[in-house]
N, C-alpha and C positions, 0 to 999 in steps of 0.2 A: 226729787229723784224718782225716775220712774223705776217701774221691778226689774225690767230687764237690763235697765243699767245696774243699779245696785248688785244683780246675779252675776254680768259679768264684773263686776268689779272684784268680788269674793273669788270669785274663779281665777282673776290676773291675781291677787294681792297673794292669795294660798298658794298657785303654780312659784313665783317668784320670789318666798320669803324664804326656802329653803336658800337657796342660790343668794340672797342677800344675805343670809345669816353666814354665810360662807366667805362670800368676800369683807363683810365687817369684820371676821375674823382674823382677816390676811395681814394686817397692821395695828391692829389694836388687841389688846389682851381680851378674850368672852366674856370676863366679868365685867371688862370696864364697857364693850360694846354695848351689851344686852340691857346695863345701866344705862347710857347714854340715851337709848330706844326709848327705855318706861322711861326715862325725865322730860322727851319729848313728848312723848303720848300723853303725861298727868297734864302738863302745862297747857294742853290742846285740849285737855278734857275738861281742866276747869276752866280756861277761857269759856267755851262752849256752853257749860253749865252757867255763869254770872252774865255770858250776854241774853239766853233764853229763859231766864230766870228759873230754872229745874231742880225743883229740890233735892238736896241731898240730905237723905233720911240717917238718924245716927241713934234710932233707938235699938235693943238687945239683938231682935230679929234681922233689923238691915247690917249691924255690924257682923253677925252672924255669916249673910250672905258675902257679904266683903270678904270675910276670912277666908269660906270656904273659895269665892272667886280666882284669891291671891295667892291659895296654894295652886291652882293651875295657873298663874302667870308664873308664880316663881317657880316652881319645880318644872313646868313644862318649856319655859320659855330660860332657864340656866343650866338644866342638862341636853338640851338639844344644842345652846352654843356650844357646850362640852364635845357634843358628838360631833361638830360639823369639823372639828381638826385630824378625825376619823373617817368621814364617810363623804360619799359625794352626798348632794345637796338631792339627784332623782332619788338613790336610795332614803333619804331620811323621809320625803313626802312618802315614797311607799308604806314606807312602817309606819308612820302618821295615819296612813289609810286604815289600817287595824281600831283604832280610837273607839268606832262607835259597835264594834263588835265584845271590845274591854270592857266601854259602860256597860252593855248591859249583861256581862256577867257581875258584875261589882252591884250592878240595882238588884240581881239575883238575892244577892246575898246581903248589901244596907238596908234596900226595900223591903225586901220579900216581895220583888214581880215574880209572875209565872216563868217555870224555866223554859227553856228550849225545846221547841218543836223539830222534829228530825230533820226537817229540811234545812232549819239554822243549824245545825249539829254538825249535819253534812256540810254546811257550808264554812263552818268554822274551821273543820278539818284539812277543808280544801286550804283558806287560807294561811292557815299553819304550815302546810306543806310547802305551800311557796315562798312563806318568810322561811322555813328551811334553806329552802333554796341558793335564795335571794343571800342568806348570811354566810351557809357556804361559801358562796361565790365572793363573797368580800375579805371574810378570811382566808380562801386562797392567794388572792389578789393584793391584801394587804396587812402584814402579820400584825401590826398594831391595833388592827380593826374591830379585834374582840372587842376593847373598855369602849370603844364609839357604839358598837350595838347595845352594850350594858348603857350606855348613856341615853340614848334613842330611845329604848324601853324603858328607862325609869322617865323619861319625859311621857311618854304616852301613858304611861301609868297616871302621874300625878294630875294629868288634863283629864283622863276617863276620871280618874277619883272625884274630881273638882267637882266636875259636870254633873255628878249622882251625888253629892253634895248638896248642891244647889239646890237642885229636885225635892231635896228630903226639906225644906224650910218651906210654907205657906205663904207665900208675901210676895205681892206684886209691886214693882221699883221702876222706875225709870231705866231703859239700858244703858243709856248715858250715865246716869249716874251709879248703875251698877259696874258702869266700867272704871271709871272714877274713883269709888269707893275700895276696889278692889286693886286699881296702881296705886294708891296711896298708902293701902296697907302693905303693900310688895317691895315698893320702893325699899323702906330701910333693912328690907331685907337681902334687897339685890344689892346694896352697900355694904353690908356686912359682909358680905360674899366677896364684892371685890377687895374690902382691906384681906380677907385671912387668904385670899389666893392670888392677889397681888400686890394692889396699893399703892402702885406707883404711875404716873401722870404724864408721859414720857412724850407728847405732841409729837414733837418735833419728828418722832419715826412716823404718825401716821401718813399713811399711804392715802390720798384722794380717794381712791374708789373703795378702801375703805370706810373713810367719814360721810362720801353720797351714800352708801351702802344704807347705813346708819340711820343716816336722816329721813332715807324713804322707807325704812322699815319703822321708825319711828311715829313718823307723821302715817304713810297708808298700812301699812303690817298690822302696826298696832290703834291705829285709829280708827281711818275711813275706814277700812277693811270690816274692824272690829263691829261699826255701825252698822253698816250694809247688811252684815251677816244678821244681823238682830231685827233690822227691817224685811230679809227677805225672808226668814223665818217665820217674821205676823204673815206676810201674805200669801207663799205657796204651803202647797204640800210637805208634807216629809217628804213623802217619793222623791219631788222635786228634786227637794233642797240638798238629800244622798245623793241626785249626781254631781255631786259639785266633789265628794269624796272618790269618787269614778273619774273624774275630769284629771284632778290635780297631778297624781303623782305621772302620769303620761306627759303632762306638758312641762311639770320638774323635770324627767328625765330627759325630756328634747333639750328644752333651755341649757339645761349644763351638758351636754353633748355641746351642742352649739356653741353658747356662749363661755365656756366655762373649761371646754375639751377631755370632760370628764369621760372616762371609756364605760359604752353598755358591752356588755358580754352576752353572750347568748344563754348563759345561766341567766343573767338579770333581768333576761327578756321573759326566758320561759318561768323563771317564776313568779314576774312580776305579775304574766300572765294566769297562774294560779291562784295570785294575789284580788286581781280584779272578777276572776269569775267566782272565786267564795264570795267577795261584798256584794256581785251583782246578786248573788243565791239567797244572801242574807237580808237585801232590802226587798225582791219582791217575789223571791222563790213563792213564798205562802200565797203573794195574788196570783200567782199565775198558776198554781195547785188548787184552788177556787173556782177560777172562769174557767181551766180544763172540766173541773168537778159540775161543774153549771152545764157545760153544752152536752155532758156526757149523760146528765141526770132526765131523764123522758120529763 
C-alpha cells in the first residue's frame, strides 16, 4: 500500500465512521452493534496475524499495553455508540477533534511533559469556545442532547487517556498485534456491556443498513482503517498526520448533511469554525512563531 493511499484511507474511514456508528445504531441496540464491530475486527486480526506469522507478545509489558489499548477501544468506542442516539454523526467527529489537545493535557500531568506554551493556551481557549458553541447549539436544538455530549466526552476522554497510556510503557510491538491484543482484551468487556444493558438477540428487527453499517465499520472502521493509521504514522510527519484531524469532522459534517439530512446550523458552523482554527493554532501555531522569529532576526 502506498502512503498516499493509506492517508486517504484514514481520512474516508475517520470522515465516515461517525455516520456508520449512527446508522448501526438505527436497528440494532449500541451494545450489541459496537459488539458485532470488535468480533469482526478480532476475527480479521487474527486471521492476519496466523497467515503472517506475527507474533503476539503475552509477556507482563505487552499485556500491559493491551490493557491500556482496550480501555480506549472500550470506553471510547461504547460511549460514542451511546452518544450517537444524541447527536448527529458531524458533531460527534467535531468533539472527536479535541482528542489530541486532551492527550496532551493528561501526558501534562501522567508524564510530566512540559506545559503549555501561550500560543497552545490560546489556542486551547479558542477551541473550548467553539465546543461552547457547538453544545449550545445542540442543546437548543435537541433537549435530550445533554447525556450525548456527557457521552462524547467521556468517549474522548478514555481514547486521550489510552493514548498517554500507552506512551508511558517502553516496548515496541507489532501494530497488528497491538491491535489484536487490545480487541481481545475488550471483547469480553463489550459483552458484559451488552448483557447488563441489553441481552437480547432480536434479528429479526435488524434493519439492512443497519448490519452493512456494522460490517463496514467492522472490517474498515476497525481494521484497515485501524492499520493504515499506524502505517502512515511510520512515514509522515506529525504535521502531516494532524491534518487528518482538520480533514474529518468537515467531511463528517457534509456526509450527514448529505447522506443522513442531518441539519448544520449556523451556530454549528461558526463554532465548528472555532473549533478548527484552535487545532490549526495548536498543531503549528509554535512553527509558524519560529520562521516569523527567523526572518525577523538580522
Amino acid at each position: 500500500m502506498s502512503v498516499s493511499a493509506a492517508y486517504f484511507a484514514v481520512v474516508l474511514v475517520w470522515s465516515t465512521t461517525p455516520l456508520g456508528i449512527v446508522w448501526s445504531s438505527e436497528s440494532v441496540n449500541p451494545s450489541m452493534a459496537v459488539l458485532l464491530r470488535m468480533l469482526i475486527a478480532v476475527v480479521l486480526g487474527i486471521m492476519i496475524i496466523w497467515l503472517r506469522n506475527i507474533e503476539l507478545p503475552r509477556h507482563k509489558q505487552a499485556l500491559t499495553v493491551y490493557g491500556y489499548s482496550a480501555l480506549g477501544i472500550f470506553g471510547g468506542m461504547m460511549f460514542s455508540y451511546l452518544a450517537a442516539g444524541y447527536l448527529s454523526s458531524g458533531m460527534m467527529s467535531l468533539i472527536f477533534g479535541l482528542a489530541p489537545i486532551l492527550s496532551a493535557l493528561l501526558a501534562q500531568k501522567l508524564l510530566k511533559e512540559p506545559g503549555f506554551s501561550w500560543i497552545r493556551q490560546l489556542a486551547m481557549i479558542i477551541s473550548l469556545v467553539g465546543l461552547a458553541i457547538v453544545c449550545s447549539d445542540s442543546i437548543s436544538l435537541n433537549e435530550n442532547s445533554e447525556m450525548g455530549l456527557v457521552f462524547i466526552l467521556l468517549a474522548v476522554f478514555f481514547f486521550s487517556l489510552s493514548g498517554v497510556l500507552v506512551k508511558s510503557v517502553e516496548i515496541v510491538i507489532h501494530p497488528m498485534a497491538t491491535t489484536v491484543g487490545a480487541l481481545v482484551v475488550s471483547i469480553p468487556l463489550f459483552i458484559i456491556a451488552w448483557l447488563l444493558m441489553d441481552g437480547t438477540l432480536p434479528i429479526s428487527e435488524w434493519g439492512s443498513r443497519s448490519i452493512w453499517a456494522i460490517v463496514y465499520l467492522g472490517v474498515f472502521g476497525s481494521f484497515i482503517g485501524f492499520v493504515a493509521y499506524f502505517y502512515v504514522l511510520q512515514k509522515l510527519s506529525a504535521s502531516t498526520v494532524a491534518l487528518i484531524t482538520m480533514i474529518t469532522p468537515v467531511l463528517a459534517l457534509t456526509l450527514g448533511a448529505v447522506l443522513n439530512n442531518e441539519v448544520i446550523s449556523f451556530n454549528l458552523v461558526f463554532g465548528a469554525v472555532f473549533v478548527m482554527t484552535g487545532l490549526a493554532c495548536y498543531h503549528w501555531g509554535e512553527r509558524v512563531l519560529v520562521r516569523r522569529r527567523a526572518r525577523i532576526t538580522p
